[in-house]
C-alpha positions in Angstrom: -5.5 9.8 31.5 -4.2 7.0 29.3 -6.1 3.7 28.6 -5.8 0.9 26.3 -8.6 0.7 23.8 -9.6 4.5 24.2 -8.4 7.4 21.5 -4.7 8.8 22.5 -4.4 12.1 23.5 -3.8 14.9 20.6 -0.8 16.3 20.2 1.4 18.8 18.3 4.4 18.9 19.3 8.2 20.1 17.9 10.9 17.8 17.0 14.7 18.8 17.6 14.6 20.7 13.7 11.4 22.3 14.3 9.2 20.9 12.8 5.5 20.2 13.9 4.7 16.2 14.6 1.2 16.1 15.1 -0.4 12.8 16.2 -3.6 13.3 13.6 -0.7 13.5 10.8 0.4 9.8 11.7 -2.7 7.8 11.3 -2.5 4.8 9.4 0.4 4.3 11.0 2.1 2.9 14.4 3.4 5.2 17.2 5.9 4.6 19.7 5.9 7.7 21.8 8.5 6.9 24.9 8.8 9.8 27.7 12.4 10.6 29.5 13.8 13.2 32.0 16.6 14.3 30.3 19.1 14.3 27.5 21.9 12.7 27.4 21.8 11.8 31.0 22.8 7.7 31.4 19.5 5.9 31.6 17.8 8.0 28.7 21.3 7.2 26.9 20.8 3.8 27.1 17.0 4.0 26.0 17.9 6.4 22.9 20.1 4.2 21.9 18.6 1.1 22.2 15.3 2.6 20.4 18.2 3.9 17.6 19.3 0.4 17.4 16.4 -1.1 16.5 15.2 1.4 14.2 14.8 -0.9 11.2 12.9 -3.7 13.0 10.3 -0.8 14.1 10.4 0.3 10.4 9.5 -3.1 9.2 6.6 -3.1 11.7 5.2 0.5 10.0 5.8 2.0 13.3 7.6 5.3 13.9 9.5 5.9 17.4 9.4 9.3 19.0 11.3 10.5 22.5 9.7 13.3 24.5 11.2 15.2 27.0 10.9 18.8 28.0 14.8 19.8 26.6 14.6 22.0 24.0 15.5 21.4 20.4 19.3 22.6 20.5 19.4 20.2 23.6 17.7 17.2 21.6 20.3 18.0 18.3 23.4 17.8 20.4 22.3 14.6 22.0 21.0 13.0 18.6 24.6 14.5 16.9 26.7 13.2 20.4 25.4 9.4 19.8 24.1 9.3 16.5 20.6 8.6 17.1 18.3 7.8 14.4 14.7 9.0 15.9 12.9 11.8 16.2 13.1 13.7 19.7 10.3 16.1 20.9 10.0 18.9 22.7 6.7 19.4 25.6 8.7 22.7 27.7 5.4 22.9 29.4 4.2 19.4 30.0 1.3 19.4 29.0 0.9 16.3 26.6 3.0 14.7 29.4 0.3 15.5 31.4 -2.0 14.1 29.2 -0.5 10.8 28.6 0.6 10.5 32.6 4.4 11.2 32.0 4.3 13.8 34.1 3.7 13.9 38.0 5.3 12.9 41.3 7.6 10.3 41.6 9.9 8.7 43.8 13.6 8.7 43.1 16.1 6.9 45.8 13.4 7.4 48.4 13.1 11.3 47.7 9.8 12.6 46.6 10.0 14.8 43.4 7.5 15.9 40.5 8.9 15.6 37.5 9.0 13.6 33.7 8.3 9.6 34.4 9.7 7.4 32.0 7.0 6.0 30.1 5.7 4.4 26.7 2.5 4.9 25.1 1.8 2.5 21.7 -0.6 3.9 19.4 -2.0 2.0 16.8 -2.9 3.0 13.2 -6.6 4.0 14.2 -5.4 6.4 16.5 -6.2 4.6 19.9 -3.6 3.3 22.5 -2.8 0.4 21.8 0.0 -0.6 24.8 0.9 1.5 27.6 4.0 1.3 30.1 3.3 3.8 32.8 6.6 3.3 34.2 10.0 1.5 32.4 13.2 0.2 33.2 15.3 1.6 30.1 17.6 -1.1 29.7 15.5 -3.5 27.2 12.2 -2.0 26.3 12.8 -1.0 23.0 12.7 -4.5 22.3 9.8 -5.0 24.9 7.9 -2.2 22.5 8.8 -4.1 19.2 7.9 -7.1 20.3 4.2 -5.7 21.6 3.5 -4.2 18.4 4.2 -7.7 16.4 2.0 -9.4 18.8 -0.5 -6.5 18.6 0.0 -6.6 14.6 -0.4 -10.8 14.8 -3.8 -10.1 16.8 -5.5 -7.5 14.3 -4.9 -9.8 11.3 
């Protein structure tokens, strides 16, 4: 399970091109990895976007934004192509690093009971450990909520 302070959870993952992002490839650097049901449905709309939107001020902070979700990669390119998003999308078709970072599990959805993804936000900082962590988000608004931890958490390790 996830907690502040402690390394983050290895992973190796592919984004919507293929390719391999592996956590142990991104150290020195910060890592937004946010975790959502489902492409291009409206609440994960609203999230990619918003994340897309404020791509330069998490590229400012050093940080790189990535969105999990268990679609698969043509699924991911059509939703990145459909509203133009400018981050990186991965794939977990098994869940198991959703497992790992508590994204995965049973939730409650208009009073019905379900297991499935829950939308939630890990920070990792550059030495690798988990830095912030929302284990469940309201979409509209936390891409700003996550910039504006990471310049508090950048103000604190100076």
């Amino acid at each position: 399970m996830i907690e502040v302070g402690k390394a983050a959870p290895a992973f190796s993952l592919p984004d919507q091109d293929g390719n391999k992002v592996k956590l142990a490839d991104l150290k020195g650097r910060w890592v937004v990895l946010y975790f959502y049901p489902k492409d291009d449905t409206p609440g994960c709309t609203v999230e990619a976007c918003q994340f897309t939107a404020g791509v330069k001020a998490f590229e400012k902070l050093d940080a790189v934004v990535y969105g999990c979700s268990a679609d698969d990669a043509e699924s991911h390119r059509k939703f990145i192509a459909k509203h133009k998003l400018k981050i990186d999308l991965l794939t977990d078709e098994d869940h198991a690093v959703m497992t790992k970072y508590g994204a995965w599990g049973e939730k409650v959805l208009y009073g019905k009971k379900s297991v499935g993804v829950i939308r939630s936000t890990v920070v990792i900082g550059p030495d690798g450990k988990v830095a912030a962590h929302w284990k469940k988000v309201k979409a509209d608004g936390h891409a700003d909520q996550v910039a504006k931890k990471i310049v508090e958490l950048k103000g604190a390790a100076q």
